[in-house]
C-alpha positions as CSV (number, residue, x, y, z in Angstrom):
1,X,5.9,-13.7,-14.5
2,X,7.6,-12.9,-11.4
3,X,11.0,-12.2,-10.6
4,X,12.4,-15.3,-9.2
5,X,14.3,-13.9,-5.9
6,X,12.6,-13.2,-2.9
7,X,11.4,-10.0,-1.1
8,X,14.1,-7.9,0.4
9,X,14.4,-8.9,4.0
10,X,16.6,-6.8,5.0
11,X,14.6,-3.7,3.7
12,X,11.5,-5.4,5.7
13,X,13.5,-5.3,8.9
14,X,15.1,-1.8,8.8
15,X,11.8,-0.1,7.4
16,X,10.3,-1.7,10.6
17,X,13.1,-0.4,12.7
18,X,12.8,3.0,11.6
19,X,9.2,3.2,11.6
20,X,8.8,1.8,15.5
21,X,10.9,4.9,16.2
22,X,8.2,7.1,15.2
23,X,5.5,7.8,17.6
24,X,1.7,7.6,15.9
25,X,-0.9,7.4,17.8
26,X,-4.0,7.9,15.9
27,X,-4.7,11.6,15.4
28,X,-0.7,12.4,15.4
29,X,0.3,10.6,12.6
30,X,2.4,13.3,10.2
31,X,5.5,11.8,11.0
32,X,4.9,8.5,9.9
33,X,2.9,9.8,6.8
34,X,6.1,11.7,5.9
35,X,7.8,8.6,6.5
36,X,6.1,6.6,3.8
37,X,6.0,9.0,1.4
38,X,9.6,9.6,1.0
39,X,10.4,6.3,0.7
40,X,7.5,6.1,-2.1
41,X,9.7,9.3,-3.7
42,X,12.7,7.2,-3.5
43,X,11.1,4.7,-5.0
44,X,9.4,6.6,-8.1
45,X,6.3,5.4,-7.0
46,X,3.2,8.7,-7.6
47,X,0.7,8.9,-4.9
48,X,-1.6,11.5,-3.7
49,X,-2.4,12.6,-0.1
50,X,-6.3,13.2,1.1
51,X,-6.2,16.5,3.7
52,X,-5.9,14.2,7.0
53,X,-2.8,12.7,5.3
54,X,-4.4,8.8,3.9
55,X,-1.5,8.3,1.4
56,X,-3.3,6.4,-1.9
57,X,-0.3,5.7,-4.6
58,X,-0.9,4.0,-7.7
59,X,1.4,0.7,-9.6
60,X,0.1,1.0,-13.1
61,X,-1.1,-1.8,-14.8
62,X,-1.8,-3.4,-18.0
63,X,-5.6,-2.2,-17.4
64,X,-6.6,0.6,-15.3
65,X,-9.9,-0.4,-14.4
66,X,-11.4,-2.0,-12.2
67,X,-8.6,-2.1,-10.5
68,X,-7.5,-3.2,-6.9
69,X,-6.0,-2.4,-3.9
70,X,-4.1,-3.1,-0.6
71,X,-4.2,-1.1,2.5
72,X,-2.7,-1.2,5.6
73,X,-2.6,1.5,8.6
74,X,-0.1,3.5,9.8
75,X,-1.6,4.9,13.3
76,X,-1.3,3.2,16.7
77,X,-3.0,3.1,19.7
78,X,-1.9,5.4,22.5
79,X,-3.4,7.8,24.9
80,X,-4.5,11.8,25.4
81,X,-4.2,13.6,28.4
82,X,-7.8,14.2,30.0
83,X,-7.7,15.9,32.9
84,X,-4.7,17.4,35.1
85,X,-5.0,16.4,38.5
86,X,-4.4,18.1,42.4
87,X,-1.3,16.3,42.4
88,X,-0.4,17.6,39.2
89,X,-0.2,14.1,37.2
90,X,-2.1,13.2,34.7
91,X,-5.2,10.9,33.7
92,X,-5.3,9.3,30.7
93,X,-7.8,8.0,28.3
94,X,-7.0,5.4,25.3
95,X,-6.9,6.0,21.9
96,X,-7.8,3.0,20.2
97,X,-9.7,-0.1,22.0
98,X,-6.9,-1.4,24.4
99,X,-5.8,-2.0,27.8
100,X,-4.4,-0.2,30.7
101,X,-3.0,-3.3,32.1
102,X,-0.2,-2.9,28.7
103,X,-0.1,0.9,30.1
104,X,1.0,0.4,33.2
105,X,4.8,0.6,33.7
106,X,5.5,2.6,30.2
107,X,7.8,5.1,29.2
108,X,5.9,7.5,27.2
109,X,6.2,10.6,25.3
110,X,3.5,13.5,26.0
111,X,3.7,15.8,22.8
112,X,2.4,19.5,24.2
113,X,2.3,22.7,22.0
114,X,5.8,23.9,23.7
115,X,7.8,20.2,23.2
116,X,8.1,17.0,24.2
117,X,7.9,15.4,27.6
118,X,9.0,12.0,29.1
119,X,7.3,10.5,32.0
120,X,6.2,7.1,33.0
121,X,2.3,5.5,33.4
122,X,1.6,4.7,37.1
123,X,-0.7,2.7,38.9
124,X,-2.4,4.9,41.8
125,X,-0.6,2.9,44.4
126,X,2.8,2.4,42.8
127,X,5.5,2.8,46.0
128,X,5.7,-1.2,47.5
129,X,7.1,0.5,50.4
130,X,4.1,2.7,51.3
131,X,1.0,0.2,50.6
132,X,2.9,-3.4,50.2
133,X,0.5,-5.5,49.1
134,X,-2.3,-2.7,48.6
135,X,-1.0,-2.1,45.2
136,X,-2.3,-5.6,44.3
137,X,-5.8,-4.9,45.2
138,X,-6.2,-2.4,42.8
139,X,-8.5,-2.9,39.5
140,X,-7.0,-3.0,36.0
141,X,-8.4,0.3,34.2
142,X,-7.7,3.6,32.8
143,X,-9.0,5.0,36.0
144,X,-6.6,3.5,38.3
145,X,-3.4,4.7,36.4
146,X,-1.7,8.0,36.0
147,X,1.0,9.7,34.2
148,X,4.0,11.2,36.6
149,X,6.0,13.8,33.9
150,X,9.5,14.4,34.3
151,X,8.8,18.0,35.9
152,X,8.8,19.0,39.2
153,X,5.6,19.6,39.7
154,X,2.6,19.0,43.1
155,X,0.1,20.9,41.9
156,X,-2.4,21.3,39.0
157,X,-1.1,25.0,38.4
158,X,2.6,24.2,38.0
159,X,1.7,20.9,35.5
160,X,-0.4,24.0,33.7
161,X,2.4,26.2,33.7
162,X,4.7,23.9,32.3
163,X,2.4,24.2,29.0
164,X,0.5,20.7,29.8
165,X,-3.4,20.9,28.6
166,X,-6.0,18.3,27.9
167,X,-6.1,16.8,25.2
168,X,-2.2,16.4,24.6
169,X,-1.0,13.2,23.0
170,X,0.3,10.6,24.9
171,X,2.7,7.9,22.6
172,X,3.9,4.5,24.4
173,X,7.9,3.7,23.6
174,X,7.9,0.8,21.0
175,X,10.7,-1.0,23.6
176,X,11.5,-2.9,20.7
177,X,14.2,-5.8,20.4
178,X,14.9,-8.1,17.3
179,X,16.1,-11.6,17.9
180,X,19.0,-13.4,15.4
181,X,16.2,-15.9,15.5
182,X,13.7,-14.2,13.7
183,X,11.7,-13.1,16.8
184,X,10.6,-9.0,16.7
185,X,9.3,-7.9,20.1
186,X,8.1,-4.8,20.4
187,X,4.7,-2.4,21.0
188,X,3.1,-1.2,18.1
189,X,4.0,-4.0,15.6
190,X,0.2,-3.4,15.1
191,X,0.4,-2.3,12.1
192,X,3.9,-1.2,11.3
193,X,4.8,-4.4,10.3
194,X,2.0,-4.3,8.7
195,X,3.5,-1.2,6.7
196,X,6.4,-2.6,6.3
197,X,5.5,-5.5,4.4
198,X,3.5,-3.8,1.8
199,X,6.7,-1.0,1.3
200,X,8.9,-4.4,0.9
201,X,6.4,-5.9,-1.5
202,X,6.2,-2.7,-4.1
203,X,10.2,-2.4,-3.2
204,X,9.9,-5.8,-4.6
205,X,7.4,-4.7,-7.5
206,X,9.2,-1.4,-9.1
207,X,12.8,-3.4,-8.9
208,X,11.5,-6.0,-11.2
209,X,10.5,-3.6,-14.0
210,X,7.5,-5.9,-15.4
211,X,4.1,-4.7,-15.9
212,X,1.2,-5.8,-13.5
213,X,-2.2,-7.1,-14.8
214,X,-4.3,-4.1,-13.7
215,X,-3.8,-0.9,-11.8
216,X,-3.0,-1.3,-8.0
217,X,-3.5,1.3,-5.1
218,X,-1.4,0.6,-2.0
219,X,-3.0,2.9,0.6
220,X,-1.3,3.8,4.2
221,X,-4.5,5.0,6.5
222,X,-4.0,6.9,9.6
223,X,-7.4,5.8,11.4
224,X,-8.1,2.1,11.3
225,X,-7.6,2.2,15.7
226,X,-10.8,4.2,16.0
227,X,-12.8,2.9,13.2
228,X,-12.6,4.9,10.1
229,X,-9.8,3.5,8.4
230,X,-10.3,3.2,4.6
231,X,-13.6,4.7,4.6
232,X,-13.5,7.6,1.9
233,X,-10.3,6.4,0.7
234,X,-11.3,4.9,-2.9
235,X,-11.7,7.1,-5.1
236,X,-11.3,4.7,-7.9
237,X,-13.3,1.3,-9.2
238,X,-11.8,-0.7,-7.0
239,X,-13.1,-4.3,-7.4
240,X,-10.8,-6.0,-5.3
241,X,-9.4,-4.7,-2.3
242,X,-6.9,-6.1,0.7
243,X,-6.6,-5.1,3.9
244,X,-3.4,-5.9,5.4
245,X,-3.4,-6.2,9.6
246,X,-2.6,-8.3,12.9
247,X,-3.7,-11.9,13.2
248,X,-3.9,-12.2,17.3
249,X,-2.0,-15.7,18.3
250,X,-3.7,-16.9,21.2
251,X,-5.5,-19.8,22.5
252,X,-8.4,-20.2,20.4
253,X,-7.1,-19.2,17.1
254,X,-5.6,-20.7,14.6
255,X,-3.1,-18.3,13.7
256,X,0.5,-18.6,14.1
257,X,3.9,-16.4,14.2
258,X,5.2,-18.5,11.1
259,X,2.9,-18.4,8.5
260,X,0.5,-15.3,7.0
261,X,-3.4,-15.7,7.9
262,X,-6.1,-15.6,5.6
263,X,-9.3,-13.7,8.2
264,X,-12.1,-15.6,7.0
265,X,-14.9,-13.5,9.1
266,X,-14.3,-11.0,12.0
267,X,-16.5,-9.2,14.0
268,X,-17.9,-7.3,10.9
269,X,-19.1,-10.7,9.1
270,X,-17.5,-13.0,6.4
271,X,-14.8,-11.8,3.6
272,X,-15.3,-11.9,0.3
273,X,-15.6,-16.0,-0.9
274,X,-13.8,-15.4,-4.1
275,X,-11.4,-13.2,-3.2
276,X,-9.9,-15.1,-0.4
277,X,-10.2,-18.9,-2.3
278,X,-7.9,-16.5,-4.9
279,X,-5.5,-15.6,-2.0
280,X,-5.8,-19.4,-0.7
281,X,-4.9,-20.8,-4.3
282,X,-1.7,-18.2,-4.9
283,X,-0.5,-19.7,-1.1
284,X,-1.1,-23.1,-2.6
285,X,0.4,-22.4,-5.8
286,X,3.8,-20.5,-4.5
287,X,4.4,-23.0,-1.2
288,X,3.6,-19.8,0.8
289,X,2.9,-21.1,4.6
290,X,-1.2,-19.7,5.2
291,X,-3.4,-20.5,8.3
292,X,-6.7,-19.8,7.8
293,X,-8.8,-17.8,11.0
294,X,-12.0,-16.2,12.0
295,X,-11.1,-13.3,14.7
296,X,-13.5,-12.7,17.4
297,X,-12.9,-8.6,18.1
298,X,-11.7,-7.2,15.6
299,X,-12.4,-4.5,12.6
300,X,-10.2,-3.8,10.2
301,X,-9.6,-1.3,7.4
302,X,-11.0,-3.8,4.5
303,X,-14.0,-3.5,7.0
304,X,-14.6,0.1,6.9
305,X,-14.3,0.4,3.5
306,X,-17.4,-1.4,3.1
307,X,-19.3,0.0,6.0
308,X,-18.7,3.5,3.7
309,X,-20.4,2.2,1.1
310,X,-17.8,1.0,-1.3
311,X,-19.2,-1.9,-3.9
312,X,-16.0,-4.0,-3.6
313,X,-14.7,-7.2,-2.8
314,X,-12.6,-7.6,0.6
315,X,-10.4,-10.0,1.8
316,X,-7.6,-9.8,5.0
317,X,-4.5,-11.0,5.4
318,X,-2.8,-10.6,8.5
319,X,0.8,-11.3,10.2
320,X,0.3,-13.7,13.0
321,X,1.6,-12.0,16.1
322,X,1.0,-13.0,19.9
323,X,0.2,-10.1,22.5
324,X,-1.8,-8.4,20.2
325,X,-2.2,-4.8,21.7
326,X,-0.2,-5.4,24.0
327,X,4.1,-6.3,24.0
328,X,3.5,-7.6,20.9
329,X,5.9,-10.6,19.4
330,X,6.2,-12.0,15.4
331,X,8.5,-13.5,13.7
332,X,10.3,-13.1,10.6
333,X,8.8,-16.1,9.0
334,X,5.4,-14.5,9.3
335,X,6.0,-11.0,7.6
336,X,7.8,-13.1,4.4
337,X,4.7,-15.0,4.1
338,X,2.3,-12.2,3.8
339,X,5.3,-10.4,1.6
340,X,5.5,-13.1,-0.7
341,X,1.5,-13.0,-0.8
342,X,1.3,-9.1,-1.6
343,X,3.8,-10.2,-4.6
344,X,2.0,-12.8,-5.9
345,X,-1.7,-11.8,-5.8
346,X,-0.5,-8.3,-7.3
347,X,0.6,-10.3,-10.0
348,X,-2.1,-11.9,-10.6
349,X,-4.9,-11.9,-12.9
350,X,-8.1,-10.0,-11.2
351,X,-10.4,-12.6,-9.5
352,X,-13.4,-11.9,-12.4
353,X,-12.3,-10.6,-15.9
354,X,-15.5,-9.0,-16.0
355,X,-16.3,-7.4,-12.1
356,X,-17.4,-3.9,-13.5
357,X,-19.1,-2.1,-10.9
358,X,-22.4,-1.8,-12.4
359,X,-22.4,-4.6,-15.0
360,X,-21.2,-7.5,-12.9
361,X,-22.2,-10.8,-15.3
362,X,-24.3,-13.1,-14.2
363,X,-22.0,-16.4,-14.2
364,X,-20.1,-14.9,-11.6
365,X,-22.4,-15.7,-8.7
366,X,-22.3,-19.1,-9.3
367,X,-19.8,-20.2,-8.4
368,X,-19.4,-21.1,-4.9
369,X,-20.9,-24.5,-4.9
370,X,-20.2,-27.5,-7.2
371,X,-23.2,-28.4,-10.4
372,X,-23.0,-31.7,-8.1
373,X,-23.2,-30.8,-4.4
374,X,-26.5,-31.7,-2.9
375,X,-28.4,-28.2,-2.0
376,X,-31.2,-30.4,0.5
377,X,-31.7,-33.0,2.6
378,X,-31.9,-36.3,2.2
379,X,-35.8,-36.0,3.4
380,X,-37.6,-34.5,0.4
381,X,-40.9,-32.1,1.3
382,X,-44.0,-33.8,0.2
383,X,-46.1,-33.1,-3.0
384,X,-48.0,-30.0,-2.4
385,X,-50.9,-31.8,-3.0
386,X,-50.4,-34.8,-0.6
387,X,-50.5,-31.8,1.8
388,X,-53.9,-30.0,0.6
389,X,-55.2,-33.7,0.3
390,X,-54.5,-34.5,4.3
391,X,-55.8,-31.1,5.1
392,X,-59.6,-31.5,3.6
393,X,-59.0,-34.8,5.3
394,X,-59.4,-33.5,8.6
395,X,-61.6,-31.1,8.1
């Protein structure tokens, strides 16, 4: 049984706050990595690090396995320097799938191998007083931007000089802003929020001091922006397993800032049935505002732990949040609903007793349509021998 207070709010929004503050583009992520672990050390919680930094802890259970888990990304997208120019700025190329039209106008942070360096992303006409309404006719992609550092520079040689080199990483500020009406604004709520929820929700687990039903893994991947994600990261028999992610709010989906979404399909195919009717039910059950989605393009770590070959169930839930990859906005009433979700399905009982790996009975595929429900049409196919009969006919 559940404690019967709520998740720590509070916690949720300073984790988040903190967290924005670090940058973490995908492939620069020890910051953040180092983040989440100590609060999982201040929290007693064990874990284990894989060698690119993927943090996989563990909330014992009453049964170890199969067991589940629930994962959610730490990395960001952002940008890498590509090529320093005549004019000694910089072109950029993303990381992650997003676009430059949310670059343009940013404060940034270029990481080089002697510091840190501010400038600001450019569009290749960017003076109003030199090409007026030129600047408009330009196209919206990576190619039409560029990065001005804060160095005096003119030249490709004195960018060098300055220690610049392709392949530095390029981090966007968050610009973030919280509301006293539950509104958070800010880049890169994709997925810290994320994040932040699921170190709320075993907060939220380890302070009520009761057992769980069964083992469960929270993982914190650094990859899910170019595609890897989870892949490689289940080392256990996981049977169920959750990704938690962005739910875009836009016109054409069903999602909204105030409740958590269940993703019933996204560009990778369908989630599990079972596992999100069992997610579905626990909103039912606990009053827990759900909308339920299909995203058009989108992947997600739940995704690529499947695509790796990993025999488990997958559902995702998802904060809904408008802008997605871009200024990004949710509110409040969002991340509690996929808090209170985390809680609850962690304790609860697994979706099948019996969902061994190799020994999966029988009467578990079953169950998806009703003894009742009609599985035809209403037309029935004729006796296969009123067919043969009107065949010799013709002949």
């Amino acid at each position: 049984m559940q404690p019967s207070h709520g998740p720590d709010m509070q916690y949720l929004r300073q984790v988040l706050l903190e967290m924005l503050a670090i940058p973490c583009p995908t492939g620069f992520t020890d910051g953040i990595v180092r983040y989440v672990a100590e609060h999982l050390d201040a929290m007693g919680v064990p874990y284990e690090l894989t060698r690119r930094g993927t943090i996989r802890a563990t909330l014992k259970g009453r049964q170890r396995t199969p067991d589940r888990a629930i994962a959610s990304h730490l990395d960001t997208v952002g940008a890498m320097v590509s090529e320093i120019k005549d004019n000694g700025r910089l072109k950029l190329t993303p990381i992650g799938c997003w676009s430059s039209r949310f670059a343009e106008g940013s404060r940034v942070s270029l990481f080089a191998e002697q510091g840190c360096f501010r400038g600001s992303v450019l569009p290749l006409m960017a003076s109003g007083h030199a090409f007026n309404t030129e600047v408009d006719t330009l196209p919206v992609n990576w190619d039409t931007i560029e990065l001005r550092l804060d160095i005096r520079t003119t030249s490709r040689a004195e960018t060098a000089a300055e220690g610049i080199a392709i392949g530095d990483f390029v981090a966007f500020d968050p610009l973030q802003e919280f509301t006293d009406n539950g509104f958070i604004s800010a880049r890169h709520l994709d997925n810290k929020a994320g994040a932040a929820a699921l170190l709320t929700a075993i907060k939220y687990i380890v302070d009520s001091g009761q057992a769980l039903p069964l083992d469960c893994h929270p993982l914190f991947t650094i990859t899910e922006e170019t595609g890897s994600g989870a892949a490689g990261a289940l080392p256990w028999d996981v049977s169920e397993f959750v990704g938690v992610d962005i739910a875009p709010v836009a016109p054409g989906q069903a999602s909204t800032e105030h409740a958590v979404t269940l993703c019933m399909q996204d560009s990778s195919g369908p989630y599990d049935y079972h596992l999100t009717r069992h997610l579905l039910n626990l909103c039912a059950r606990d009053e827990i505002p759900v909308q339920r989605d299909i995203f058009r393009y989108y992947h997600s770590d739940a995704e690529s732990a499947v695509r790796a070959g990993n025999d488990t169930r997958v559902a995702l839930i998802a904060f809904g949040t408008d802008a997605t990859h871009g200024y990004e906005r949710t509110h409040c009433d969002s991340l509690e609903a996929l808090t209170r979700l985390l809680v609850a399905y962690v304790f609860s009982p697994p979706v099948f007793e019996h969902d061994d790996r190799d020994s999966a009975p029988l009467e578990n595929f079953h169950l998806q349509t009703d003894a009742d429900m009609p599985l035809t049409g209403e037309t029935p196919l004729p006796p296969l021998e009123q067919i043969f009969a009107c065949d010799k006919e013709q002949d």
